[in-house]
C-alpha angles and dihedrals in degrees: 000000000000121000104251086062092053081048097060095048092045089049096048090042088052100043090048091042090061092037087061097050081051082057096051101045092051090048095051087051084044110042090037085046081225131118087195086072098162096037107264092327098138091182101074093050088050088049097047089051109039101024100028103040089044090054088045087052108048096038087051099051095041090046090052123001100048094061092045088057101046088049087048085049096045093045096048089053094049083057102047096047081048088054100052 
């Protein structure tokens, strides 16, 4: 198995993995009707949303986005260079 494949399983593990932790955290707020879902602990609302969503984030855009962009990119040039 080459590495880019082992890339591409770590990156959409991980970024379940904290979108899960996202999924757990609002239904807690929504199912205890409380926003103070984890009594008063302010660190867990300042890691969900600066650790957690940022990881979310990144691992999301380089999983997906990243090699949209680079096809885009290589298709775009191929017709250019046709076209010329």
């Amino acid at each position: 198995m080459n590495l880019a494949r082992n890339w591409n399983t770590i990156l959409r593990w991980v970024h379940l993995t904290f979108g899960m932790m996202i999924s757990v955290y609002f239904a807690r707020i929504t199912f205890t009707g409380n926003t103070d879902a984890w009594d008063n602990d302010p660190w867990v609302t300042m890691f969900v949303g600066q650790a957690v969503v940022a990881i979310v984030f990144w691992t999301g855009i380089i999983k997906w986005q990243l090699p949209r962009i680079k096809k885009w990119n290589r298709n775009r040039k191929k017709s250019k260079a046709a076209t010329n």
